[in-house]
C-alpha positions as CSV (number, residue, x, y, z in Angstrom):
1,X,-51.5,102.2,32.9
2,X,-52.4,99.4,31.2
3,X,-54.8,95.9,31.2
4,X,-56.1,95.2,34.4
5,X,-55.2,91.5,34.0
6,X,-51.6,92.4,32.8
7,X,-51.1,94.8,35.8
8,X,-52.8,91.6,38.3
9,X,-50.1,89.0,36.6
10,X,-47.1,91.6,36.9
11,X,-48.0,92.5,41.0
12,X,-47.7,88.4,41.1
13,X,-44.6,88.5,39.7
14,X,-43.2,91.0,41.9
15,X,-44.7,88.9,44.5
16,X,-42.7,86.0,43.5
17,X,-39.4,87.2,43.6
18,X,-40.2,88.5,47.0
19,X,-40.6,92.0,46.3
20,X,-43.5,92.9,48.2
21,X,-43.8,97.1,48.4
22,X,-44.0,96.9,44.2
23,X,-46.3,93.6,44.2
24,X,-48.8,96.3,46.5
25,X,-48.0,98.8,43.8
26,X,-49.7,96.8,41.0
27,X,-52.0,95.4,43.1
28,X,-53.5,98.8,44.1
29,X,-53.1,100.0,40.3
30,X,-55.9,97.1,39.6
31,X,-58.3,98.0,42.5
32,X,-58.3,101.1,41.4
33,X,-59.8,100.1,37.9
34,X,-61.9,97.6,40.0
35,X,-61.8,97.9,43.6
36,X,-64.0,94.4,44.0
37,X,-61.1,92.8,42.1
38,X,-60.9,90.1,44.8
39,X,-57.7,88.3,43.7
40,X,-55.5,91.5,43.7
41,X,-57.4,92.3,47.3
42,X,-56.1,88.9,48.3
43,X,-52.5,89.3,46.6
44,X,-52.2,92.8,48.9
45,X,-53.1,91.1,51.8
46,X,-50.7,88.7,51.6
47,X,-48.0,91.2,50.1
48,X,-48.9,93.2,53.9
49,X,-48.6,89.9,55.6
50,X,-44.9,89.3,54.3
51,X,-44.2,92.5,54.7
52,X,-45.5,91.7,58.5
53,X,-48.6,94.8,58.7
54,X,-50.5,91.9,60.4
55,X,-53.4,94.4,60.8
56,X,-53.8,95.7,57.2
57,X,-53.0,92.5,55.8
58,X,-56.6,91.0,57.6
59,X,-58.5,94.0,56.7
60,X,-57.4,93.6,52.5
61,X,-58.2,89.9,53.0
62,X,-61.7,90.7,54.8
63,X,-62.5,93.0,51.5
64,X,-61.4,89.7,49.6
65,X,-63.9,87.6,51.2
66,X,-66.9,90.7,51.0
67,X,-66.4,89.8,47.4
68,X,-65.8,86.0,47.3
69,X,-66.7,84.2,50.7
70,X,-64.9,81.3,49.5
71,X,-61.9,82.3,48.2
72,X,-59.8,79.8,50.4
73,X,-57.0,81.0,50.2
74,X,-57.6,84.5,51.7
75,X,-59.1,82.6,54.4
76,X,-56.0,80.5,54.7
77,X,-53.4,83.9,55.0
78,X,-56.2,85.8,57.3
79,X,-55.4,82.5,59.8
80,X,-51.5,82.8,59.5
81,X,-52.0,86.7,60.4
82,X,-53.9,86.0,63.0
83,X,-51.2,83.5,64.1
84,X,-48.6,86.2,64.1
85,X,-51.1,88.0,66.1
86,X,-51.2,85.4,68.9
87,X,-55.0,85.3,68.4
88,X,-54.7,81.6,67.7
89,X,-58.7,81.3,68.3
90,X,-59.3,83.4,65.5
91,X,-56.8,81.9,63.4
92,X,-58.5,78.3,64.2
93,X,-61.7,79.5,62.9
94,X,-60.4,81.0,59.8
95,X,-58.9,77.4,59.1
96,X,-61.8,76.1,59.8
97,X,-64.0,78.0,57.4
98,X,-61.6,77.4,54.8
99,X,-62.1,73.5,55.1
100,X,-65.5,73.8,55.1
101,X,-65.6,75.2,52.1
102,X,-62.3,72.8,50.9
103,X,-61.5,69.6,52.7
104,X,-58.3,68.9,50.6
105,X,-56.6,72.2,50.7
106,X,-52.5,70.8,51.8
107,X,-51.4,74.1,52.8
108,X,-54.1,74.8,55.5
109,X,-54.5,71.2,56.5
110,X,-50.7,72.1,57.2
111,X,-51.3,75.0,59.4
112,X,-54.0,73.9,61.2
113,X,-52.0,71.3,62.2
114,X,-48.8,73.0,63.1
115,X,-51.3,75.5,64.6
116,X,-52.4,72.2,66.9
117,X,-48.5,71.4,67.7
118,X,-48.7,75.1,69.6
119,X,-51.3,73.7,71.3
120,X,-49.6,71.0,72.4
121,X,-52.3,68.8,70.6
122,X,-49.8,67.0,69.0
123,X,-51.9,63.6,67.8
124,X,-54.3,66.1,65.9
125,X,-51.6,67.5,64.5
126,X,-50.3,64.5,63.2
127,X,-53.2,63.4,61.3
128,X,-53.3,66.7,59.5
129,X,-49.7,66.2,58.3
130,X,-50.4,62.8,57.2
131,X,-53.6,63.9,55.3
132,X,-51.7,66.9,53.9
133,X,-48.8,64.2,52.4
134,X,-52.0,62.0,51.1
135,X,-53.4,64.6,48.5
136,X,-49.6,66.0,48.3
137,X,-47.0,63.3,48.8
138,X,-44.5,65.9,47.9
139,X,-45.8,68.7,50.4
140,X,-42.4,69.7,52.5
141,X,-43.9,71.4,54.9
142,X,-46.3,68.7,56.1
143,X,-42.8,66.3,56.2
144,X,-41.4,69.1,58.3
145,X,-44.7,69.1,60.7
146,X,-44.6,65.6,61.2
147,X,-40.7,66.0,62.1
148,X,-41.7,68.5,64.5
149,X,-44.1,66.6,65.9
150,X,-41.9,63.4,66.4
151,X,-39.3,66.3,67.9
152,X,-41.8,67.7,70.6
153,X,-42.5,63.6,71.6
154,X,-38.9,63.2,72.0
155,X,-38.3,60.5,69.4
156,X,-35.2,62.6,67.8
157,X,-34.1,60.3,65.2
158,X,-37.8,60.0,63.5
159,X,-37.4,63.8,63.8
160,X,-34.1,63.7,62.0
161,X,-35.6,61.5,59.4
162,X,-38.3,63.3,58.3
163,X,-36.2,67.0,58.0
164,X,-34.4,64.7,55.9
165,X,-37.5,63.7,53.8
166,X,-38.5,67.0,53.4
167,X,-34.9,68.1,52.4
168,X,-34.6,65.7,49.9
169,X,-37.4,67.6,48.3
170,X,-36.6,70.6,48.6
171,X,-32.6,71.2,49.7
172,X,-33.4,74.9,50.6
173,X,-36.4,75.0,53.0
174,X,-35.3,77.2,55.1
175,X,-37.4,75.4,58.4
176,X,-36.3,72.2,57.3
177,X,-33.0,73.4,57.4
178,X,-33.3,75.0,60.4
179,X,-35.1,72.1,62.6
180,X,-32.4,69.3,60.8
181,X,-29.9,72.0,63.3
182,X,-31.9,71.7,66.1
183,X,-32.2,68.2,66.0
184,X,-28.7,67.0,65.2
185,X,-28.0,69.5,68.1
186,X,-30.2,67.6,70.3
187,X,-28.3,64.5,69.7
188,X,-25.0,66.2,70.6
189,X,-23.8,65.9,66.8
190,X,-22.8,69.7,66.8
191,X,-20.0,69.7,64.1
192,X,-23.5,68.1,61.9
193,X,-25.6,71.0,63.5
194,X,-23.7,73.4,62.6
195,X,-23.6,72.6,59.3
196,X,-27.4,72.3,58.8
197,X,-27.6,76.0,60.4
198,X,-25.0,77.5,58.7
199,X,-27.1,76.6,54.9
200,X,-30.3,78.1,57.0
201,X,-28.1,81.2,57.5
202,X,-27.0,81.4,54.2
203,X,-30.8,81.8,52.8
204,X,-31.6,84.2,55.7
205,X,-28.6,85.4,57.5
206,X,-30.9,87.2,60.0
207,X,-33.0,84.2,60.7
208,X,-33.0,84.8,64.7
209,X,-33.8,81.1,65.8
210,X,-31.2,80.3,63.7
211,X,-28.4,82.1,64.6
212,X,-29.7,81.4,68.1
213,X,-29.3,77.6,67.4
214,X,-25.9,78.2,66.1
215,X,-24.8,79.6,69.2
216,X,-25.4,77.0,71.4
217,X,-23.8,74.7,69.3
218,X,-20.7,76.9,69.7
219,X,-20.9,76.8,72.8
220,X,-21.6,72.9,73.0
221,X,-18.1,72.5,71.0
222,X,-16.5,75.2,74.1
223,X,-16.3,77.7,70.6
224,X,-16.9,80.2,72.9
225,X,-15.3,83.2,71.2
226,X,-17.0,81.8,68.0
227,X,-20.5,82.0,69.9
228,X,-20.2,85.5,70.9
229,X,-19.3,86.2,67.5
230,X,-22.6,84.9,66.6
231,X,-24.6,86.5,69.7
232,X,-23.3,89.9,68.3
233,X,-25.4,89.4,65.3
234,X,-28.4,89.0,67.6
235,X,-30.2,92.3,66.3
236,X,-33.7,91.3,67.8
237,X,-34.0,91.8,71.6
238,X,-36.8,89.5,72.1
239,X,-35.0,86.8,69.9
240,X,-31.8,87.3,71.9
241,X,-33.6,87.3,75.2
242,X,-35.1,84.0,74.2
243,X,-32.2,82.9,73.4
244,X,-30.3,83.8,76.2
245,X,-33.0,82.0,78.4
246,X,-33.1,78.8,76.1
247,X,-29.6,78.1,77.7
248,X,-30.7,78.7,81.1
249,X,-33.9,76.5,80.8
250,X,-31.5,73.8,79.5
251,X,-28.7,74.0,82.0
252,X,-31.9,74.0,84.9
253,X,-33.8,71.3,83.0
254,X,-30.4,69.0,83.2
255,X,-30.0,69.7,87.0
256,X,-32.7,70.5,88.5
257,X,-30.3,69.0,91.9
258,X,-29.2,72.5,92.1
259,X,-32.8,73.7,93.5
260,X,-32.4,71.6,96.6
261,X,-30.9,73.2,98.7
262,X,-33.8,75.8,98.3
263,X,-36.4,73.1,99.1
264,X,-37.0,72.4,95.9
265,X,-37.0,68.1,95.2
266,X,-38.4,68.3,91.6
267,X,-39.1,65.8,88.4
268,X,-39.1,67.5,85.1
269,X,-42.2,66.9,83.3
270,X,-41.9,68.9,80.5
271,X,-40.4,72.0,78.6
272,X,-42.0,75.2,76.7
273,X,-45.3,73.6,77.1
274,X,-48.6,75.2,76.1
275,X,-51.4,76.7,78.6
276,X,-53.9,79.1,78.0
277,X,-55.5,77.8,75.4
278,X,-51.9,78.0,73.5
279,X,-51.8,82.3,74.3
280,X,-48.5,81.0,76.6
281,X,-45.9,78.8,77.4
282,X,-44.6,77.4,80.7
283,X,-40.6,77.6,80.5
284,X,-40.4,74.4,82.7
285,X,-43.4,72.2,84.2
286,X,-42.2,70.2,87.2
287,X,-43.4,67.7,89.9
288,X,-42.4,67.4,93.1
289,X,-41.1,64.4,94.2
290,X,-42.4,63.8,97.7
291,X,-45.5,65.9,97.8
292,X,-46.8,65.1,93.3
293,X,-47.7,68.7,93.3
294,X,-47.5,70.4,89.9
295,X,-44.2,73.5,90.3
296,X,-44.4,76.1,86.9
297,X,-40.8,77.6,86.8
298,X,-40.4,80.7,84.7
299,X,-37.0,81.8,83.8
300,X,-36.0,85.3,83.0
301,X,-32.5,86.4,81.8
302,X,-33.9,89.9,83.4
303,X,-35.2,91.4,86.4
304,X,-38.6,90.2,87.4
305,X,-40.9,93.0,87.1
306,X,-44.8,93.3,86.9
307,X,-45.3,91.7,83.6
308,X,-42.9,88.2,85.1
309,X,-45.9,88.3,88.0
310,X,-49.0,88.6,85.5
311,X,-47.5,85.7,83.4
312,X,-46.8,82.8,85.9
313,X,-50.3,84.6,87.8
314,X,-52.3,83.5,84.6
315,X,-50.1,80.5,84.0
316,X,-51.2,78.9,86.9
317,X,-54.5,80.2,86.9
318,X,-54.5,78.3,83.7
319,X,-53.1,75.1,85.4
320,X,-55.4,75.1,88.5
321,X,-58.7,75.9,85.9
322,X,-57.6,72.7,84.3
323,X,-56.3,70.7,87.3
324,X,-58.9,71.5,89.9
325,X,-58.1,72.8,93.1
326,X,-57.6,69.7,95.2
327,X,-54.2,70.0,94.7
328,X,-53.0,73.6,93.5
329,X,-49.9,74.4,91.3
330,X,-47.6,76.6,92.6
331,X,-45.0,78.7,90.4
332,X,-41.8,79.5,91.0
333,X,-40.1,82.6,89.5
334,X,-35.9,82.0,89.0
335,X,-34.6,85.7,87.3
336,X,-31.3,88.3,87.3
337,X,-33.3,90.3,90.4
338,X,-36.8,91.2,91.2
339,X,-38.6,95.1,90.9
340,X,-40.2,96.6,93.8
341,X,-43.5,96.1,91.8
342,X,-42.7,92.4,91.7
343,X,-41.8,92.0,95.0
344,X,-44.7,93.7,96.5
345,X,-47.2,91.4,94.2
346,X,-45.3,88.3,95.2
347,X,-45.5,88.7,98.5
348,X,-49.2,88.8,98.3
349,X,-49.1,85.2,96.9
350,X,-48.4,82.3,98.7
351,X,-48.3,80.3,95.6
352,X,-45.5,81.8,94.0
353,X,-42.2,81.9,95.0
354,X,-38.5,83.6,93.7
355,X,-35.0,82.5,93.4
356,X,-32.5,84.6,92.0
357,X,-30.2,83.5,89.4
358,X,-27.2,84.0,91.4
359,X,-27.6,82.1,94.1
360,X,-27.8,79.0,91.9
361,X,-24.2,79.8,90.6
362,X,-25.9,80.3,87.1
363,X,-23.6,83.3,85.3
């Protein structure tokens, strides 16, 4: 079959031009002439990781680390599976390990901190970015955190400036890319947007988020048929669904007037933030005006069944763990109609409340 070491550096090619399925071919060819080979462990893990098999991807890197404990870098792609996961605990603590071991590793000084914008911890994540660029000036995806970051704080030109930094680096990161969209969306320069997310397309014409972006930028320019042109290429339900309630949260989050006449008098606080310990995120945190008390609205471009109750239930369980209960949160549930098994958990909860998408004149 040939030398183990040729066989390792030929499943790293094939890994580097991004085929993964023959990469695990040669990988396996080398662990079966040394099945403690714990580079080719680690190159199989991350081969299942891009191929997302979250699950065996962590179990190749565990073997990895049986064999070297401080191969950081297996430590480094067992957190970013873990990520996928949603186990973001776990995924912290593999970080962490690999620091200990490696203080000046960039690339997980990077995740941890983007792992930390989840969280909604942005100033931590900031100082990670920033350490990242010190041992890596030229790192692009610590200029892209640190454009996300100013983007979550609202300061959109900053933003702008560093998707441009890290662009100027590297023309065809794809997140980059992407987020330079977003942002030049979020400044209403949607000819500009569109342009940025159309070159993201063109490196990954399925890139969800993406084409998701795109659409609303369509939209923005009253493109409509252009948009539905777009949606059609939606494939993923979940990412359509998102997408689909990204424009409702942002038609609600600009007039939140239109809850009034429902009793509602609200402030918007903030959008997508984290709770949970980062396992969730609140589609739209509110205040009420007259009384200060904390409103979570959820938004579903659905019915709201079971799984709609259990999510703003632990949301605000969330909320009032962290607020105390001198002055509870209440949710509010806004959706395209509500199940029977909804409907009969609501209604044992005061604290939660349902409007239906229609009588707010949304389409």
């Amino acid at each position: 079959m040939g030398d183990m070491e040729e066989l390792f550096n030929e499943g790293t090619d094939y890994f580097n031009n991004g085929n993964y399925e023959k990469a695990i071919e040669y990988f396996d060819y080398v662990l079966e002439i040394n099945p403690k080979h714990a580079n080719a462990l680690w190159g199989k893990g991350t081969s299942l990781l891009k191929n997302k098999e979250y699950k065996l991807a962590i179990k190749n890197f565990d073997k990895a680390l049986d064999v070297d404990p401080e191969l950081v870098g297996a430590w480094n792609d067992k957190g970013v599976s873990f990520h996928f996961l949603k186990e973001y605990k776990k995924e912290m603590e593999c970080y962490d390990t690999a620091l200990k071991i490696d203080r000046e590793t960039p690339q997980v000084l990077v995740n941890k901190g983007q792992l930390f914008l989840e969280l909604n911890k942005n100033e931590y994540a900031r100082d990670l970015f920033n350490k990242a660029l010190k041992i890596d000036p030229k790192k692009v995806d610590a200029l892209n955190g640190l454009g996300n970051y100013f983007f979550n704080r609202g300061m959109l030109d900053d933003a702008s400036d560093y998707y441009d930094k890290a662009l100027n680096i590297n023309s065809n990161f794809l997140y980059a890319l992407y987020n330079k969209g977003s942002v030049l969306r979020a400044l209403k320069k949607y000819e500009d947007a569109l342009i940025f997310l159309d070159r993201a397309l063109k490196k990954d014409p399925k890139y969800g988020h993406a084409l998701c972006e795109k659409m609303r930028a369509l939209r923005n320019l009253n493109r409509n048929f252009e948009a539905r042109q777009v949606e059609k290429k939606l494939n993923d339900p979940m990412i359509k669904e998102i997408c689909l309630e990204k424009n409702l949260e942002e038609k609600l989050s600009k007039d939140l007037e239109v809850l009034k006449p429902f009793g509602y008098n609200l402030k918007l606080l903030n959008t997508q933030q984290g709770c949970m310990e980062g396992k969730g995120r609140m589609d739209l945190l509110c205040e009420d005006k007259n009384s200060h008390q904390l409103i979570i609205i959820e938004l579903k471009n659905v019915m709201a069944t079971q799984s709609t109750f259990e999510q703003i239930h632990n949301y605000l369980k969330s909320m009032n763990d962290t607020h105390g209960a001198a002055n509870p949160v209440n949710g509010l549930v806004i959706s395209r109609g509500q199940d029977d098994d909804f409907k009969r958990l609501i209604s044992k909860h005061d604290e939660i409340s349902y409007l239906d998408l229609e009588d707010l004149g949304f389409e």
